[in-house]
C-alpha positions as CSV (number, residue, x, y, z in Angstrom):
1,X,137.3,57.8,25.9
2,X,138.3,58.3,29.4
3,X,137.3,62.0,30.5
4,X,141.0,63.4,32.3
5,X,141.1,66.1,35.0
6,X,143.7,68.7,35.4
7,X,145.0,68.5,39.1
8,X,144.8,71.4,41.0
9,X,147.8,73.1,42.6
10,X,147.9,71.7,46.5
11,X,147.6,75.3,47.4
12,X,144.4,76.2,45.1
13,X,142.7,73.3,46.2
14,X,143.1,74.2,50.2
15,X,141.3,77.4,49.3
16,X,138.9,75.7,47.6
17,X,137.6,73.5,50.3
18,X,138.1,76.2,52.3
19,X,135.4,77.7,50.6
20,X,133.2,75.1,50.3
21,X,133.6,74.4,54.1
22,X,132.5,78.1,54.9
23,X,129.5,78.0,52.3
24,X,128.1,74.9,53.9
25,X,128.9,76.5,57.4
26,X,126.4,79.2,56.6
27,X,123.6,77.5,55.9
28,X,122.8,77.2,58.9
29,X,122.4,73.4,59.0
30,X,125.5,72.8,60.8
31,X,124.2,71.6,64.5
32,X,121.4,68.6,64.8
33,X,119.2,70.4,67.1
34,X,118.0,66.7,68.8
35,X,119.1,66.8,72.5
36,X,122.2,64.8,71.7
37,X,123.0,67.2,69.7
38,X,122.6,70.4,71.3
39,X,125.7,72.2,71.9
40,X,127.5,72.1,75.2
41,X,128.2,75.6,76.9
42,X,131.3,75.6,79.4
43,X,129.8,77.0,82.7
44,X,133.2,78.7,83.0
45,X,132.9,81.0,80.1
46,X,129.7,82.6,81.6
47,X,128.9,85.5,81.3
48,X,128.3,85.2,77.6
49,X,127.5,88.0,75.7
50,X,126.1,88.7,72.1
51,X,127.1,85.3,71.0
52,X,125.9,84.2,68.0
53,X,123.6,81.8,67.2
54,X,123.8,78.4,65.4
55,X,120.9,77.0,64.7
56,X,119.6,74.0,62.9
57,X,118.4,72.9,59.4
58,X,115.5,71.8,60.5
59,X,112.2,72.2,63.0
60,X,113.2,69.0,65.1
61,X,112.0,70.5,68.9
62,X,108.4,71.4,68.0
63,X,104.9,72.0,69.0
64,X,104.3,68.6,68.3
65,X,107.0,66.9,69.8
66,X,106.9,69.4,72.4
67,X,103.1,69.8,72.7
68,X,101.9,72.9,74.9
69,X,102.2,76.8,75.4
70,X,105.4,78.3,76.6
71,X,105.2,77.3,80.7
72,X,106.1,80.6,82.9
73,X,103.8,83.4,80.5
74,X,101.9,80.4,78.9
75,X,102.4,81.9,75.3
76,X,101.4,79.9,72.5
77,X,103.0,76.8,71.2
78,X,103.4,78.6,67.9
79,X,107.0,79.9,69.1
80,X,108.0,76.4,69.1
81,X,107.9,76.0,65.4
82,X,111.1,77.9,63.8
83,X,114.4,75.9,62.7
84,X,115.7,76.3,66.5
85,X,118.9,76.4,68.2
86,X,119.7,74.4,71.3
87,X,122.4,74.2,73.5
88,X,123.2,72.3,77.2
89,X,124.5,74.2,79.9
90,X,125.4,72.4,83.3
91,X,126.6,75.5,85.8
92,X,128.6,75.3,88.7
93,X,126.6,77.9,90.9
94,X,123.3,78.2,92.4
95,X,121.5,81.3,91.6
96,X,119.3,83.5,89.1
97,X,120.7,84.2,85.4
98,X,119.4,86.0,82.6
99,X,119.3,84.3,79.6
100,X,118.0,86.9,76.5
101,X,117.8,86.3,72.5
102,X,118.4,89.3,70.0
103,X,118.2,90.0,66.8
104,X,115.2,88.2,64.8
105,X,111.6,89.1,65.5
106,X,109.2,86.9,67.1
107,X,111.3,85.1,69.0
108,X,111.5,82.9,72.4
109,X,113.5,81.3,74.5
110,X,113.1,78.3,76.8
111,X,114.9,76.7,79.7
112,X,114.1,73.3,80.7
113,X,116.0,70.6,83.5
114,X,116.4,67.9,81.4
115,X,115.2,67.4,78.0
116,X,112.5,68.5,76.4
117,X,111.5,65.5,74.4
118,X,112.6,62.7,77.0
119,X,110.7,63.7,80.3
120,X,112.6,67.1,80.6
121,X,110.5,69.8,83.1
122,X,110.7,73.1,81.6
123,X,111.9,76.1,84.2
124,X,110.4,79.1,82.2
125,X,109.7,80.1,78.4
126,X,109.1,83.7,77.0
127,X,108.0,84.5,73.4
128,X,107.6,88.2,72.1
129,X,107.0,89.5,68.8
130,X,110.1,92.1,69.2
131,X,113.7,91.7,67.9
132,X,114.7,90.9,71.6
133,X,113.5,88.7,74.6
134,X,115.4,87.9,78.4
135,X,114.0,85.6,81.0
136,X,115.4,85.3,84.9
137,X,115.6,82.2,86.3
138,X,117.2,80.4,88.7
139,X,119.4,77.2,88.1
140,X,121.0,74.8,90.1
141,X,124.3,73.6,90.2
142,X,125.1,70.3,88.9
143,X,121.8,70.3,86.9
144,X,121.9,69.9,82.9
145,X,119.8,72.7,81.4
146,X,118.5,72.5,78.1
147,X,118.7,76.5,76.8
148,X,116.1,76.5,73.7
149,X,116.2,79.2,71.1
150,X,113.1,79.2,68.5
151,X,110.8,81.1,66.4
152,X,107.3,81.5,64.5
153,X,107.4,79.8,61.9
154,X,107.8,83.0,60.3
155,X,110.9,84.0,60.6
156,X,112.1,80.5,59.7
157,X,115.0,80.6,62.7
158,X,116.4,82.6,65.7
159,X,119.4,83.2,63.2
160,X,120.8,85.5,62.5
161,X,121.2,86.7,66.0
162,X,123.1,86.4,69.1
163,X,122.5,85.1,72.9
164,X,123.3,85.8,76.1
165,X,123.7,84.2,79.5
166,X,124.6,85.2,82.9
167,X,123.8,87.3,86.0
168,X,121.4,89.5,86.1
169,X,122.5,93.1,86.8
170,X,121.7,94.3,90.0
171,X,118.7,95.6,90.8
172,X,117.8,99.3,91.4
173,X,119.1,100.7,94.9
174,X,114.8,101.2,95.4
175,X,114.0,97.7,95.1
176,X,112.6,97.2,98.6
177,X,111.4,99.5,101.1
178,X,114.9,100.0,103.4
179,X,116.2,101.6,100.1
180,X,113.1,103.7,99.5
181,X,114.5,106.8,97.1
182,X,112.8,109.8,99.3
183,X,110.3,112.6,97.9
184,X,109.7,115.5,99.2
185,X,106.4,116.9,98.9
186,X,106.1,120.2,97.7
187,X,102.9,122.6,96.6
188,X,102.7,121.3,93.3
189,X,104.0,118.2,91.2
190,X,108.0,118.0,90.8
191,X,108.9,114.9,89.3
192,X,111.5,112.8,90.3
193,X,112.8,110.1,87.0
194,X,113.1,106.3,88.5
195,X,112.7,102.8,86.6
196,X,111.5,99.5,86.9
197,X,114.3,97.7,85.0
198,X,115.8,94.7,86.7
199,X,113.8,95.3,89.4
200,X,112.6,92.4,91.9
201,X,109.4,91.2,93.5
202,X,108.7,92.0,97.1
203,X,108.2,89.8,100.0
204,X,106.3,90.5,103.1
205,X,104.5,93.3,102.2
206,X,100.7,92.6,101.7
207,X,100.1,92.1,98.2
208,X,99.0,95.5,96.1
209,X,95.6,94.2,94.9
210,X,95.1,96.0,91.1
211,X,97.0,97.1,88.3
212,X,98.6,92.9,87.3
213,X,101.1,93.4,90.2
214,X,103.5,90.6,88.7
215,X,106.9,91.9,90.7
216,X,109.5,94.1,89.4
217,X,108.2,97.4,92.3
218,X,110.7,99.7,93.2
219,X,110.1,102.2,96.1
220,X,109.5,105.4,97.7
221,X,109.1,107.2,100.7
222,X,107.9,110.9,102.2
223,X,107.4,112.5,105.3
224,X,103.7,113.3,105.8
225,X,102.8,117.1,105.6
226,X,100.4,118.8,108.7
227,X,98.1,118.8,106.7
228,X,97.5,115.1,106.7
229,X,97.6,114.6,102.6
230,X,99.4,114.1,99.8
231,X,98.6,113.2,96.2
232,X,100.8,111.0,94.3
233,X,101.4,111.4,90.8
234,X,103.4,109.4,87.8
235,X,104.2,110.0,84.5
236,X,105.6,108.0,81.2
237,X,108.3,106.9,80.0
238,X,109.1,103.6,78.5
239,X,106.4,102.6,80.9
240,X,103.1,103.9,79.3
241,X,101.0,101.5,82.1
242,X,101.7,101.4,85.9
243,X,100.1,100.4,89.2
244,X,100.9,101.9,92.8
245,X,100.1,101.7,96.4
246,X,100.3,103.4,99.4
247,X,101.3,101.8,102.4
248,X,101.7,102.8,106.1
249,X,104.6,101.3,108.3
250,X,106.2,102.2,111.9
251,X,110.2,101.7,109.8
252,X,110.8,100.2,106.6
253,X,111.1,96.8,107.7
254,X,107.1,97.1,108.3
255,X,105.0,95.6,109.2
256,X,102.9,97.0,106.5
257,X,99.6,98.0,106.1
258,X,98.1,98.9,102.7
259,X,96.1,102.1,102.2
260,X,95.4,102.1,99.0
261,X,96.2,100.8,95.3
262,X,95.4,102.8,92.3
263,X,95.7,101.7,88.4
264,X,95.1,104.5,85.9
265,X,93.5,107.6,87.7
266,X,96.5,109.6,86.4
267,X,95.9,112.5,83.1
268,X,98.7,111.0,82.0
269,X,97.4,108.3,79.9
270,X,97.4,104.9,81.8
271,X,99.7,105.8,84.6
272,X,98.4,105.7,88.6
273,X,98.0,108.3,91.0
274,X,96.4,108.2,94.8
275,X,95.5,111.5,96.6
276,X,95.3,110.1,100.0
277,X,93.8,111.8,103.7
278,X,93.5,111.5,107.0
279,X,97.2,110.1,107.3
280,X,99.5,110.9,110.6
281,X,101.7,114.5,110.0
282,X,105.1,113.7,110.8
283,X,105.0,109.9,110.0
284,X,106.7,108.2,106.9
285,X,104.4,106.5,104.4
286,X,105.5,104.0,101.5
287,X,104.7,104.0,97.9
288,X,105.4,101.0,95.7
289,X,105.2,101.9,92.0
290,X,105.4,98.5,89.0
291,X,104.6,98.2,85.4
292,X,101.1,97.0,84.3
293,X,101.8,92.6,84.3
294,X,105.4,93.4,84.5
295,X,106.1,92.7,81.0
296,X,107.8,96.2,80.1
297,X,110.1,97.7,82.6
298,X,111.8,100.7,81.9
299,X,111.6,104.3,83.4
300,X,108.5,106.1,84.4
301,X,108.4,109.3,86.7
302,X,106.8,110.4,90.2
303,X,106.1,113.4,92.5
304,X,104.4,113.6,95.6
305,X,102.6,116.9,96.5
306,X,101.0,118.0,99.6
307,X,96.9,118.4,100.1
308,X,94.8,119.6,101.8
309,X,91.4,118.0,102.7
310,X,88.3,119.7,102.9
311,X,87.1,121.1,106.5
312,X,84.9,118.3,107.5
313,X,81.2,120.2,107.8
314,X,79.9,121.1,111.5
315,X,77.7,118.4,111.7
316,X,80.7,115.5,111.0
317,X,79.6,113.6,114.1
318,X,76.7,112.7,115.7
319,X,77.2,115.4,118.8
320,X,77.3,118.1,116.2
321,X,74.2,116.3,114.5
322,X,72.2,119.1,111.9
323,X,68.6,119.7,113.5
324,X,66.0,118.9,110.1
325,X,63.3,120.9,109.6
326,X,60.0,118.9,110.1
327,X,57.3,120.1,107.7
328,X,53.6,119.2,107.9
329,X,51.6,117.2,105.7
330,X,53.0,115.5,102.7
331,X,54.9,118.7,101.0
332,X,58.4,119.5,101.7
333,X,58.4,123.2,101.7
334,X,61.4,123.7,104.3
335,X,64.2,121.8,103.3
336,X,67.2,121.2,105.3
337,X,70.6,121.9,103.4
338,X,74.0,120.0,103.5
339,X,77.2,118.8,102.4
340,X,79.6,115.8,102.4
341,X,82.5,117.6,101.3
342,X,85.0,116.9,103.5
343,X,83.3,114.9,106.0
344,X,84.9,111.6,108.1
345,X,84.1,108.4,108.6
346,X,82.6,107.9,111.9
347,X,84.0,105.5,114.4
């Protein structure tokens, strides 16, 4: 006997592949993540923002395939190993763009010139064990980009989430030392809220020298009081780990010339601070402030307060030279007393 089927109404049965289109949509498994599959983004519908991820059914970019750590922060190859998602994006201007992944934990994000399995050089990669991650780099124009979403193995995939891509915001109006945000210094701390975020790397100022100076510095400046000092304070905020250094400079275009740098002599936890001496009253002096590596920016506080050294003792200099008491025989029984509190280097 020949099993019959009852037709479905033409309507009914729109609705049901409908359905069975959307259920197999959401699997996930709906883009070959191979280069010649990776989905093409129009450079002229950039800026994109919060868009949401479609990734593959499968790990087919991988540690394997793809052997190495992540090239820019040289994380491990393990962020390689998720069901990824990869797209292609060819833009029609030079310059930096942000390019950021949201929404699944332990995440990264890769860009490469060419692609990554055929001879492809990769331009930077970022992996982070947070629900969020953003890289700058720069692109060329005309160049094909391979944009790489992936994951730990655990969480299987980068979806569900979103991505971005576009300019970066501009950075803070601090960034370099002609837009140094003034302090004044007063008798005791006052601080003064700033942040790091989207903040760039300074050229032609000599480099720092502690505290994983990695860019991102913004900057500040203050008249120095008669007395010659000032201490320099900062505080947390979403930064919890900073570095800063004193420089001198005839005018904000420099040249330059580093004082000091300081890591984590602050009270407040591992934040810097740098009580400094001896500088000219009246002149300007430069502080550039950065997060630890660079790897958290965010905001952070600052003061600058005056100081005042020590008197250096009477006998600072040779002239002024203390005359010892010379004792006979092998016991000390007049001894001579003094002090280096306060006291100069002499030229």
């Amino acid at each position: 006997m020949t099993p019959r089927y009852a037709k479905l109404p033409q309507g009914l049965r729109a609705r049901l592949y409908l359905l069975i289109a959307m259920a197999w949509l959401g699997t996930g498994q709906v883009q070959a993540t191979t280069c010649a599959g990776a989905i093409t983004l129009n450079p002229a519908s950039l800026p994109i923002t919060n868009q949401a991820l479609v990734c593959g059914g499968a790990n087919d970019l991988n540690s394997t395939n793809v052997p190495g750590a992540l090239c820019g922060t040289g994380d491990i190859d393990s962020y390689k190993n998720g069901n990824e998602a990869l797209y292609t994006l060819t833009p029609t201007t030079t310059g930096l763009y942000n390019v950021s992944v949201s929404g699944q934990t332990w995440s990264s994000v890769q860009v490469w010139a060419g692609c990554p399995t055929s001879g492809g050089t990769c331009i930077y990669g970022d992996g982070n064990s947070a629900a969020s991650t953003t890289i700058t780099v720069t692109l060329n124009a005309g160049t094909q980009y391979y944009i790489w979403f992936d994951t730990w193995p655990t969480p299987t995939s980068p979806c569900p989430g979103t991505f971005s891509i576009g300019p970066p915001p501009p950075p803070p109006a601090n960034d370099n030392p002609c837009g140094a945000t003034t302090l004044t210094a007063n008798a005791s701390c006052v601080y003064t809220s700033s942040t790091t975020v989207n903040a760039t790397a300074t050229t032609g100022v000599p480099a720092p020298g502690c505290a994983s100076y990695n860019g991102g510095d913004v900057w500040f400046k203050v008249v120095v009081p008669p007395s010659g000092g000032l201490i320099f304070d900062t505080n947390t905020g979403v930064i919890t780990d900073g570095g800063m250094a004193l420089y001198t400079a005839p005018a904000c275009s420099g040249p330059f010339t580093l004082v000091t740098c300081d890591d984590d002599a602050s009270a407040n936890g591992a934040m810097p601070m740098i009580t400094a001496s001896g500088l000219t009253p009246g002149s300007t002096v430069y502080v550039r402030f950065w997060e630890y590596g660079n790897d958290n920016p965010g905001t952070f506080s600052i003061c600058a307060q005056t100081y005042a050294p020590p008197t250096p003792p009477a006998n600072d200099n040779p002239c002024n030279a203390t005359v010892a008491a010379v004792n006979s025989g092998t016991t000390c029984v007049t001894q001579t007393p003094g002090t280096v509190a306060g006291a100069t280097a002499s030229g």
